[in-house]
OpenMM code with the backbone's topology and positions (N, CA, C; nanometers):
from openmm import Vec3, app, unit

residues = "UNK UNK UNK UNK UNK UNK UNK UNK UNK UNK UNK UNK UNK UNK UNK UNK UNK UNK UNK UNK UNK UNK UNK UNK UNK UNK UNK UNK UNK UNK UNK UNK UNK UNK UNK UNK UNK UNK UNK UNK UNK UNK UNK UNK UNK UNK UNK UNK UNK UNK UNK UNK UNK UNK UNK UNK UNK UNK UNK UNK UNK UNK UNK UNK UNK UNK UNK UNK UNK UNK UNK UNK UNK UNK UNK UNK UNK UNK UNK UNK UNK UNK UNK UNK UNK UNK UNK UNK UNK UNK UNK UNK UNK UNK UNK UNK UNK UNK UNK UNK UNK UNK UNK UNK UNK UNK UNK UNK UNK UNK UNK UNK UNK UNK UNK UNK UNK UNK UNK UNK UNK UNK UNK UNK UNK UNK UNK UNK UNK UNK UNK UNK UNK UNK UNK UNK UNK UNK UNK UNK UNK UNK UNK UNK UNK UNK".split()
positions = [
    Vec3(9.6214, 1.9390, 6.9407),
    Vec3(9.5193, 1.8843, 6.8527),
    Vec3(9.4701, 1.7505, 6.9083),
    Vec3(9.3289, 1.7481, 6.9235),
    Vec3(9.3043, 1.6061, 6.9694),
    Vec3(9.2929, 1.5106, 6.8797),
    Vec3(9.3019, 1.3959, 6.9073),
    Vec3(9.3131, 1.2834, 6.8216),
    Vec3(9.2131, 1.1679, 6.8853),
    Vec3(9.1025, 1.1166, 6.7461),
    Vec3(9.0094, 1.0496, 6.7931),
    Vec3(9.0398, 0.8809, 6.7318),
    Vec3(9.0182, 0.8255, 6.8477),
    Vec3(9.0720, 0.6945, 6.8062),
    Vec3(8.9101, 0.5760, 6.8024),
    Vec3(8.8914, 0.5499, 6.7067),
    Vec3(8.7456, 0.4721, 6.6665),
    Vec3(8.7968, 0.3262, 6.7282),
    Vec3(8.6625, 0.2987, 6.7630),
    Vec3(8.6477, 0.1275, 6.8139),
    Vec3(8.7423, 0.0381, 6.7405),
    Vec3(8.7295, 0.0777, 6.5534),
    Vec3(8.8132, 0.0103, 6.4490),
    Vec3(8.9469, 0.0015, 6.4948),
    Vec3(9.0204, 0.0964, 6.5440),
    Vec3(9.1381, 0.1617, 6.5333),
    Vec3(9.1442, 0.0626, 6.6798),
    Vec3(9.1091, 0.0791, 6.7750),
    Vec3(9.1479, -0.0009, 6.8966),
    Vec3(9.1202, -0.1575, 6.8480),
    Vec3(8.9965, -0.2247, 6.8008),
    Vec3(9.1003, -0.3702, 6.7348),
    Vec3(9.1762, -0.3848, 6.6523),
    Vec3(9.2411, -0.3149, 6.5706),
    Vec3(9.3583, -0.2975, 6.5201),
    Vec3(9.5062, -0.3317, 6.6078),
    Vec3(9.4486, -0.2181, 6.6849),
    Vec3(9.5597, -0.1967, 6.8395),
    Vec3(9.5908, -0.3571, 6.8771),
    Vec3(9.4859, -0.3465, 6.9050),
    Vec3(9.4524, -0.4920, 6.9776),
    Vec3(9.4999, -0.6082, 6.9102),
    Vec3(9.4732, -0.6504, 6.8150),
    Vec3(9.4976, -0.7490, 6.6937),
    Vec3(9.6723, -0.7655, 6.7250),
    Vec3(9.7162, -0.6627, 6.7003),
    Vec3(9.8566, -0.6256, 6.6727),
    Vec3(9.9490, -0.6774, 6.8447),
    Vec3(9.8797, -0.6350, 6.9136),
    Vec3(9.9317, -0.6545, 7.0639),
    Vec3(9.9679, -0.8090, 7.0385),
    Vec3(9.8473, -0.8813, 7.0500),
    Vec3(9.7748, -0.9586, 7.1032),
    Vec3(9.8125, -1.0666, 6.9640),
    Vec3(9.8614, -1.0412, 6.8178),
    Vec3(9.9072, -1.1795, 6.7370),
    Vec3(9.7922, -1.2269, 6.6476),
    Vec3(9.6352, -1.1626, 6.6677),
    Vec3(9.5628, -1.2573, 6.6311),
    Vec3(9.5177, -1.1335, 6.4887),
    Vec3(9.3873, -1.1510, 6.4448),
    Vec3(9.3598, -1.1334, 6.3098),
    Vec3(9.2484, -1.0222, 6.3753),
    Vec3(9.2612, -0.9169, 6.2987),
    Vec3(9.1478, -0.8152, 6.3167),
    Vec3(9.0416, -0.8249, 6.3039),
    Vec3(8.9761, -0.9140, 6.2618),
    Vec3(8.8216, -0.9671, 6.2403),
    Vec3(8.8031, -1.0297, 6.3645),
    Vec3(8.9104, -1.0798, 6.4315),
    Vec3(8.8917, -1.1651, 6.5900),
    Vec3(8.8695, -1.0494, 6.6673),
    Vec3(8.9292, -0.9683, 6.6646),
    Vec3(8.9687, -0.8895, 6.7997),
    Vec3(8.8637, -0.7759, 6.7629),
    Vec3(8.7810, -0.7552, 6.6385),
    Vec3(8.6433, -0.6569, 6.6431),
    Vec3(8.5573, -0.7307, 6.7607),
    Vec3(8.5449, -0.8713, 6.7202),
    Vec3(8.4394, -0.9391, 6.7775),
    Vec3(8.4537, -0.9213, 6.9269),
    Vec3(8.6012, -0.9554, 6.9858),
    Vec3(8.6084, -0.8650, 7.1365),
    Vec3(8.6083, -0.8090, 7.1453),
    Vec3(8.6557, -0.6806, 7.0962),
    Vec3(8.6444, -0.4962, 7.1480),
    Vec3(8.4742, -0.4878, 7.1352),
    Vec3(8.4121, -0.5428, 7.0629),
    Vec3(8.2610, -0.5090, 7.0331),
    Vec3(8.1768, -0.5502, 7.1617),
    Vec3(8.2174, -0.6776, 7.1992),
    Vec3(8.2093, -0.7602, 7.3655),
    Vec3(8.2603, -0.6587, 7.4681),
    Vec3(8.3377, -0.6234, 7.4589),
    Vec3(8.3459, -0.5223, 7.5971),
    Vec3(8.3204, -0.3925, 7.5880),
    Vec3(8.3045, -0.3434, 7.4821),
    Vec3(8.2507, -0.2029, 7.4391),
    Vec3(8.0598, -0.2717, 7.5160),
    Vec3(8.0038, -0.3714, 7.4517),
    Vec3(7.8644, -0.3875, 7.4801),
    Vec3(7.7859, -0.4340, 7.6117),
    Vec3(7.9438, -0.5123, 7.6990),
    Vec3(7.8991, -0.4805, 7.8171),
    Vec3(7.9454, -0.3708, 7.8691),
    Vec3(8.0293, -0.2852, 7.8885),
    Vec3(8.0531, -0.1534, 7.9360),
    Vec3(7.9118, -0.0828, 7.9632),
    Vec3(7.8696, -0.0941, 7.7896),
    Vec3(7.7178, -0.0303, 7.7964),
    Vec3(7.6441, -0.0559, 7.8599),
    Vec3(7.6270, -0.2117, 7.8634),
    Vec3(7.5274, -0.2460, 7.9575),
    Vec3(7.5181, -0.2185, 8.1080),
    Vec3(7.6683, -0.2449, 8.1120),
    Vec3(7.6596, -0.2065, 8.2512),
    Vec3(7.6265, -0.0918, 8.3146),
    Vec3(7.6693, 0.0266, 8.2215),
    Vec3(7.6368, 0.2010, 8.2310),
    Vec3(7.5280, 0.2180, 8.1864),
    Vec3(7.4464, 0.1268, 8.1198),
    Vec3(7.3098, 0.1476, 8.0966),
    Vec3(7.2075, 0.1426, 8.2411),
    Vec3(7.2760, 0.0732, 8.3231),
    Vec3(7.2130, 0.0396, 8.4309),
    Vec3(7.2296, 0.1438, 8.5729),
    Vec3(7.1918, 0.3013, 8.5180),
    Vec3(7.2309, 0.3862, 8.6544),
    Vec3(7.1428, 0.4166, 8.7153),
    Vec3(7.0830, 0.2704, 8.7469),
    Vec3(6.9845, 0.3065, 8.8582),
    Vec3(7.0231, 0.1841, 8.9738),
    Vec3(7.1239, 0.2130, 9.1055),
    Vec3(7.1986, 0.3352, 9.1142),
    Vec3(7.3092, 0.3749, 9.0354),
    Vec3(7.3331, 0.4366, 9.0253),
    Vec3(7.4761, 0.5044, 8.9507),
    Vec3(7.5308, 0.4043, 8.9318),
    Vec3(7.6576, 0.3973, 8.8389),
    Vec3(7.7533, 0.2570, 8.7942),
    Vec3(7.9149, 0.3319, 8.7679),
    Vec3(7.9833, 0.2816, 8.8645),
    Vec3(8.1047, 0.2960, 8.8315),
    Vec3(8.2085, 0.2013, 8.7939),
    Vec3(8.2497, 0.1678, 8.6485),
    Vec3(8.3531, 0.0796, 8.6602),
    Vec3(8.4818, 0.1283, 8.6448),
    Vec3(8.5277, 0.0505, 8.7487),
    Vec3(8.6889, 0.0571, 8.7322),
    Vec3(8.8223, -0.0227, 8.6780),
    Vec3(8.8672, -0.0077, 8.6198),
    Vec3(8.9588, -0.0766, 8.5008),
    Vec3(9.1051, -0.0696, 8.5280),
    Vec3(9.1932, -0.1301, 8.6437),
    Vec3(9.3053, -0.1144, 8.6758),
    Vec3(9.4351, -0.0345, 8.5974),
    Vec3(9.5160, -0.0132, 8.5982),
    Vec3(9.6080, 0.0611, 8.5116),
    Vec3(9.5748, 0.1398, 8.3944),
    Vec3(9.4089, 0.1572, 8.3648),
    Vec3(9.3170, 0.2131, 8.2394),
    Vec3(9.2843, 0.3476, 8.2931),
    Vec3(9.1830, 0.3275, 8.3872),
    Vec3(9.0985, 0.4509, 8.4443),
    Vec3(8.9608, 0.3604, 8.4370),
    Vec3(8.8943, 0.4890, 8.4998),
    Vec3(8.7430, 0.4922, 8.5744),
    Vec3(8.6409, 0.5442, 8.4803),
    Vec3(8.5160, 0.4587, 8.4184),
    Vec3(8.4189, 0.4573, 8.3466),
    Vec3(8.3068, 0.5342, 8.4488),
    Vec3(8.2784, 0.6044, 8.4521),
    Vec3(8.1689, 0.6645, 8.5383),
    Vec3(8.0485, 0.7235, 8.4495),
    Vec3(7.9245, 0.6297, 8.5162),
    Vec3(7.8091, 0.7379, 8.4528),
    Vec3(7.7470, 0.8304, 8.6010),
    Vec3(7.6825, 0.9273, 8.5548),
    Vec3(7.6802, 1.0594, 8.6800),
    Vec3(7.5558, 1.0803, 8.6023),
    Vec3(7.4481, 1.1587, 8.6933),
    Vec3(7.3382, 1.1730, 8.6572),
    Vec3(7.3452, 1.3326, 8.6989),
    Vec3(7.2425, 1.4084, 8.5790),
    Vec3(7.2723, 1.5559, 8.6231),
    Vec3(7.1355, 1.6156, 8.6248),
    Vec3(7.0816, 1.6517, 8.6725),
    Vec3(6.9679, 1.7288, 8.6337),
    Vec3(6.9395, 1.8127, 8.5147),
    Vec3(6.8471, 1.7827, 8.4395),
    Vec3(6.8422, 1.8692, 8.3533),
    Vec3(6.7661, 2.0346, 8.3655),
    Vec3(6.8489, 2.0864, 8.2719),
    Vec3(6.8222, 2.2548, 8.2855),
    Vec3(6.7377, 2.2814, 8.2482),
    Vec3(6.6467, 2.3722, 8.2850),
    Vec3(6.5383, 2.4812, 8.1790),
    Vec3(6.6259, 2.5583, 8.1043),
    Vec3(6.5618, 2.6049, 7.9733),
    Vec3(6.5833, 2.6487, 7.8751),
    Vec3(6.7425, 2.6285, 7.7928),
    Vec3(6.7636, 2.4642, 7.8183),
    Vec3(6.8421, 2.4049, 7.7250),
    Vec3(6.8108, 2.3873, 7.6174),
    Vec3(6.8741, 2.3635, 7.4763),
    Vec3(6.8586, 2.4125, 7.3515),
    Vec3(6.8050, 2.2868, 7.3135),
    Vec3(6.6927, 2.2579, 7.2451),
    Vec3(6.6141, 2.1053, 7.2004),
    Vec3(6.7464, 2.0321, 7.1693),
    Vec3(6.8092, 2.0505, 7.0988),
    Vec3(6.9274, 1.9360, 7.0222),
    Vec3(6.9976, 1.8982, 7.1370),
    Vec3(6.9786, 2.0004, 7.2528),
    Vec3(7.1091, 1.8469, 7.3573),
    Vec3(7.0007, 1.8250, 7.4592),
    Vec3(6.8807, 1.8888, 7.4464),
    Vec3(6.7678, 1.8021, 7.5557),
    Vec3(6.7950, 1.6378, 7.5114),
    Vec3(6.7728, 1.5773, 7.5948),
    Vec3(6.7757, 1.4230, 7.5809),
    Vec3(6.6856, 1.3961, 7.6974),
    Vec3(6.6175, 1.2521, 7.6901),
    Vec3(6.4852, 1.2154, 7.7094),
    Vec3(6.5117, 1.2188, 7.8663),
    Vec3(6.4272, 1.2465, 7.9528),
    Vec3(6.4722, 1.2094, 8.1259),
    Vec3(6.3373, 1.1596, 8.1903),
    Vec3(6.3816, 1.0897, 8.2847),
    Vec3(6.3202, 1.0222, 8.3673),
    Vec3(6.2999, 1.0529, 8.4524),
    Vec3(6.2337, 1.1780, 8.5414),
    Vec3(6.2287, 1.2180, 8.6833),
    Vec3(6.3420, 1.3434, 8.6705),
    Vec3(6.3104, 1.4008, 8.5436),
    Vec3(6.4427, 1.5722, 8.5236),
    Vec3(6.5715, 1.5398, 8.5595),
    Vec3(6.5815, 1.4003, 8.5310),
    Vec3(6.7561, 1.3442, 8.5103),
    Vec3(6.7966, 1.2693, 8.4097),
    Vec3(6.8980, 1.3311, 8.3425),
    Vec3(6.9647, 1.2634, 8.1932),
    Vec3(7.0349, 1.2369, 8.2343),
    Vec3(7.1336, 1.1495, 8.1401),
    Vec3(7.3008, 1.0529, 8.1592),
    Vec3(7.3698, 1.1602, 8.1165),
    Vec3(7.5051, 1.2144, 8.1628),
    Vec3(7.5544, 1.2368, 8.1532),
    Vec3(7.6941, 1.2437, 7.9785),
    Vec3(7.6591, 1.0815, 8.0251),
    Vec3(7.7797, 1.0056, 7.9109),
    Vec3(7.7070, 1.0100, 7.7604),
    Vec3(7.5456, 1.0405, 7.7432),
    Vec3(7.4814, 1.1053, 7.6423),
    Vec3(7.5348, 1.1959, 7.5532),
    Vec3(7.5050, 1.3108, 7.6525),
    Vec3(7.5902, 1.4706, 7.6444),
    Vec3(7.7306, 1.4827, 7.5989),
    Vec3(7.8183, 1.3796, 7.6132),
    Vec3(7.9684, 1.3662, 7.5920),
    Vec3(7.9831, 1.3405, 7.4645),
    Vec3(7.8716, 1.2222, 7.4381),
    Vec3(7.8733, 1.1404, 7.2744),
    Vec3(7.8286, 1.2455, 7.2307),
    Vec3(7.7058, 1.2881, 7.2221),
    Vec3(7.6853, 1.3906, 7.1583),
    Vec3(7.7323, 1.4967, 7.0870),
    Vec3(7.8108, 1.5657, 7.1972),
    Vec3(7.9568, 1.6350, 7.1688),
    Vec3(8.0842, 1.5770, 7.0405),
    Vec3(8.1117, 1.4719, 7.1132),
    Vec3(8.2038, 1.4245, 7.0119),
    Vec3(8.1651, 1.4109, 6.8572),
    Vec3(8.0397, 1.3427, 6.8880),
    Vec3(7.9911, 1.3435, 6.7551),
    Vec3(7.9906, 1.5230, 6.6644),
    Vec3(7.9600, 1.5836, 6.7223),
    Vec3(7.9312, 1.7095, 6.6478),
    Vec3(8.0572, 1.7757, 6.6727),
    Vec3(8.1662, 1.7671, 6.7160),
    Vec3(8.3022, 1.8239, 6.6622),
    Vec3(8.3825, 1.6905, 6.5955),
    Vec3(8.3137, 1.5953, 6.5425),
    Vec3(8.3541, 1.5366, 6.4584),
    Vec3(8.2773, 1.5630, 6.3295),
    Vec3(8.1520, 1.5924, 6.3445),
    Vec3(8.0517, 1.6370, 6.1883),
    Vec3(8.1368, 1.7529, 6.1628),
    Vec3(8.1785, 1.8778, 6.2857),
    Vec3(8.2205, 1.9679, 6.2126),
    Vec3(8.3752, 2.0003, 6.1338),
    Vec3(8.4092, 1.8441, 6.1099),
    Vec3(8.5366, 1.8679, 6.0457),
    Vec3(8.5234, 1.7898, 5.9195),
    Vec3(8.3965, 1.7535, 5.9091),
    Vec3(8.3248, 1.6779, 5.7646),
    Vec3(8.2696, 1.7706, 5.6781),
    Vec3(8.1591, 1.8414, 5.8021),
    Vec3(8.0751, 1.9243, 5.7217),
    Vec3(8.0674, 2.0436, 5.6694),
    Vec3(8.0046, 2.1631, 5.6399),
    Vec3(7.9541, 2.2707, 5.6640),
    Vec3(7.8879, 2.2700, 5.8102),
    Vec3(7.8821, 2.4063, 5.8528),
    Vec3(7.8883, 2.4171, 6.0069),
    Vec3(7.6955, 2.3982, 6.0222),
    Vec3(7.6443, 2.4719, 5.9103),
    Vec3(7.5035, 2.4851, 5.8869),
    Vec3(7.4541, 2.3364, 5.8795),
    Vec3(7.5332, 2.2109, 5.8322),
    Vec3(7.4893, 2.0974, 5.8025),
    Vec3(7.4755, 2.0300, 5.9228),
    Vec3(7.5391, 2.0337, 6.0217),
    Vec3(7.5518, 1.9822, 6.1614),
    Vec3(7.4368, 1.9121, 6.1790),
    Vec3(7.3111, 2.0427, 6.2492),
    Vec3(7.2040, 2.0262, 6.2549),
    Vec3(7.1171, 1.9180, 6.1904),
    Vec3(7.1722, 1.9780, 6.0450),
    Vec3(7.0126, 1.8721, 5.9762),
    Vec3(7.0841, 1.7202, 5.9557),
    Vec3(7.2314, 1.7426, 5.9932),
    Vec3(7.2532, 1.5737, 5.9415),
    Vec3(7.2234, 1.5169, 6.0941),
    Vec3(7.2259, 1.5702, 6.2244),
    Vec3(7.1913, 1.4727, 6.3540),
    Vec3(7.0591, 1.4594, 6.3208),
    Vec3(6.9826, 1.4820, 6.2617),
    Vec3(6.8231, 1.4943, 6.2804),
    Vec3(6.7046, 1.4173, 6.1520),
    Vec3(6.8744, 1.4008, 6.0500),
    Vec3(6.8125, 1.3649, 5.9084),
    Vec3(6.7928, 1.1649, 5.9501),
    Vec3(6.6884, 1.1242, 5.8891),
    Vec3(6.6780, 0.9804, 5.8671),
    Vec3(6.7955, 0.9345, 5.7940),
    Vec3(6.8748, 0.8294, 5.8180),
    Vec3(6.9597, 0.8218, 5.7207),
    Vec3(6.9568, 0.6335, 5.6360),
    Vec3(6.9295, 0.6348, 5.5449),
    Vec3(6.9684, 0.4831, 5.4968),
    Vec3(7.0475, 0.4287, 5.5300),
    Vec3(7.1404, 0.4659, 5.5778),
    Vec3(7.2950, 0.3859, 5.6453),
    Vec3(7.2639, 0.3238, 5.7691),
    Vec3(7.1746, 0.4084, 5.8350),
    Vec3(7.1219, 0.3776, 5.9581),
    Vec3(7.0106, 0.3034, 5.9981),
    Vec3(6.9474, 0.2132, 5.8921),
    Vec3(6.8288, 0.1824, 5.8168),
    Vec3(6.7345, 0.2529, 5.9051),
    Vec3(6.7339, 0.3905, 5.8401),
    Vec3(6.5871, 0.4930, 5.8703),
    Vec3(6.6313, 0.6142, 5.9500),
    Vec3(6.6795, 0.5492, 6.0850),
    Vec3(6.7217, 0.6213, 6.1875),
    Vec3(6.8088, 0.6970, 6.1821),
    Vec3(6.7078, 0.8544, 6.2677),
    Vec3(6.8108, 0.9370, 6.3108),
    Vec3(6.9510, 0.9782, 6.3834),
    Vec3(7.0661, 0.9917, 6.3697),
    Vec3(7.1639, 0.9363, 6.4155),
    Vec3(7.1198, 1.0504, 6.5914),
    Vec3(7.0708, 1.1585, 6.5950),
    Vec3(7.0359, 1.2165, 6.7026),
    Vec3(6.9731, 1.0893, 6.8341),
    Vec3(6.8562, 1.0108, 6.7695),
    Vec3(6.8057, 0.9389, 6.8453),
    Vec3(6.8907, 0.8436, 6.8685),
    Vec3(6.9982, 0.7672, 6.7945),
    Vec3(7.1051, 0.6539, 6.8335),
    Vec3(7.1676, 0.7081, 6.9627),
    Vec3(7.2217, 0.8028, 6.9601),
    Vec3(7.3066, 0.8557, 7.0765),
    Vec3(7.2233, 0.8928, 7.1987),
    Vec3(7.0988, 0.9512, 7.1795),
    Vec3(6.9964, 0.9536, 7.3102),
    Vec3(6.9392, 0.8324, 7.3451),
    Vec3(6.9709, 0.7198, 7.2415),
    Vec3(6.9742, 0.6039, 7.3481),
    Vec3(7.0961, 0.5164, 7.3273),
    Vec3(7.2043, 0.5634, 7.3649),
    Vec3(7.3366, 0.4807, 7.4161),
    Vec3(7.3866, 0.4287, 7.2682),
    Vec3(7.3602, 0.4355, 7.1666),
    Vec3(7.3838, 0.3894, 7.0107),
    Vec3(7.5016, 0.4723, 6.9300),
    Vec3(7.5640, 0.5754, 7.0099),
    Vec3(7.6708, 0.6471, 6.9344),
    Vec3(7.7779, 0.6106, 6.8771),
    Vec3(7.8091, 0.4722, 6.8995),
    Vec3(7.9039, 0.4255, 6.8365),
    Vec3(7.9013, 0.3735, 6.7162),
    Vec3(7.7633, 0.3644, 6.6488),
    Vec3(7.7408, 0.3396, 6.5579),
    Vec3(7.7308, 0.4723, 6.4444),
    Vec3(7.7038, 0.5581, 6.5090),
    Vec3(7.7041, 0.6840, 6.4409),
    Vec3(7.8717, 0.7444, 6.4188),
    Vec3(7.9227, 0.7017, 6.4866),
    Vec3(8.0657, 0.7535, 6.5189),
    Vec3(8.1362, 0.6521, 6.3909),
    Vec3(8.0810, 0.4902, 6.3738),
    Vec3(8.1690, 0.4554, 6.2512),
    Vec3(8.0839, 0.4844, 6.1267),
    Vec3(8.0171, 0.5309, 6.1196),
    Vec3(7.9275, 0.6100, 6.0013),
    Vec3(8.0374, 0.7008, 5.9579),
    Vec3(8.0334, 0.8197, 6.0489),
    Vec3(8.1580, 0.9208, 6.0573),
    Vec3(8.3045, 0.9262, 6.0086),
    Vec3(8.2714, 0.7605, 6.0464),
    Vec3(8.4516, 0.7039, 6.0241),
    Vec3(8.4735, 0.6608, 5.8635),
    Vec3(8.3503, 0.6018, 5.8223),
    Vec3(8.3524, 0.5705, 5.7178),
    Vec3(8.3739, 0.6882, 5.6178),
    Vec3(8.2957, 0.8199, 5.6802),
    Vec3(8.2714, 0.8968, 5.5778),
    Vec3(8.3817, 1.0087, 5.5758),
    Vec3(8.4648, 0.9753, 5.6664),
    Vec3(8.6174, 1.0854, 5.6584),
    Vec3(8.6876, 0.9858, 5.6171),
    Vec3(8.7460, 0.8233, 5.6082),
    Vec3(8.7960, 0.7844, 5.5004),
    Vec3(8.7617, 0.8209, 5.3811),
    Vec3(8.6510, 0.8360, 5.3590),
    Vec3(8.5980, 0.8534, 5.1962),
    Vec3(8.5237, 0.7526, 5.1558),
    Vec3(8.4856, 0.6246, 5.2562),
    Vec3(8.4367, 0.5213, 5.1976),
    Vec3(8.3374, 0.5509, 5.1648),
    Vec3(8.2275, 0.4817, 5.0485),
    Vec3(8.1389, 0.4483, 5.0179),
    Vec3(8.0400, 0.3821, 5.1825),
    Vec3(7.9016, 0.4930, 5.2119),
    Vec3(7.8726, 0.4123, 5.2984),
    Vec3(7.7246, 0.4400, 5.2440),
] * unit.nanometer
topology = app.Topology()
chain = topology.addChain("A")
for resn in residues:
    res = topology.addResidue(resn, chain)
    for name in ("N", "CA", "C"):
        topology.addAtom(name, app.Element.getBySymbol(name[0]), res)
């Protein structure tokens, strides 16, 4: 069974290692979660970081297919998408499908949502924003009010 561990859950981790207060250690995990991005935002050329005793952050560029299904088309630049898109994507939707109805999938990546002020959580993740959709998710398998 896999087990998904949210940004929350790693400053927690972190907090706990490290002595200090979980409101501190969001504010860093959020700092290196946002340059990570940035930096993998930048694959032109490709970007590999490497993280000693962690592992290897790699974005890979793939060509995109004809007659891929609209919901995992994502936007390309010269018939090449990110890779690390396609992954979030994924996660996200075998995480809806242990929330939802299987039929709901669909219309909740695609629905506007107030939580999101407006935005589709589909478009967050086709542009690098999945982590925000992912503590949406998080909120809403605690049960919180979101």
């Amino acid at each position: 069974m896999k087990t998904t561990i949210t940004k929350k859950e790693v400053a927690k981790r972190t907090a706990k290692i490290v002595g200090e207060k979980v409101y501190l250690t969001e504010k860093i995990v959020d700092g290196v979660f946002a340059a990570l991005r940035e930096a993998m935002g930048k694959t032109n050329p490709e970007v590999r970081i490497d993280i000693r005793d962690f592992g290897v952050f790699a974005v890979r560029t793939i060509k995109t297919k004809n007659g891929a299904r609209p919901t995992t088309r994502l936007k390309t630049r010269n018939g090449v998408k990110n890779a690390v898109a396609l992954d979030a994507l994924a996660q996200v939707r075998e995480k809806l499908h242990s929330l939802v109805m299987p039929e709901e999938v669909e219309r909740w990546l695609h629905a506007r949502l107030r939580i999101l002020n407006g935005r589709r959580p589909i478009d967050l993740i086709q542009n690098g924003e999945s982590d925000r959709v992912l503590e949406v998710l998080a909120c809403l398998e605690e049960g919180s009010h979101v």
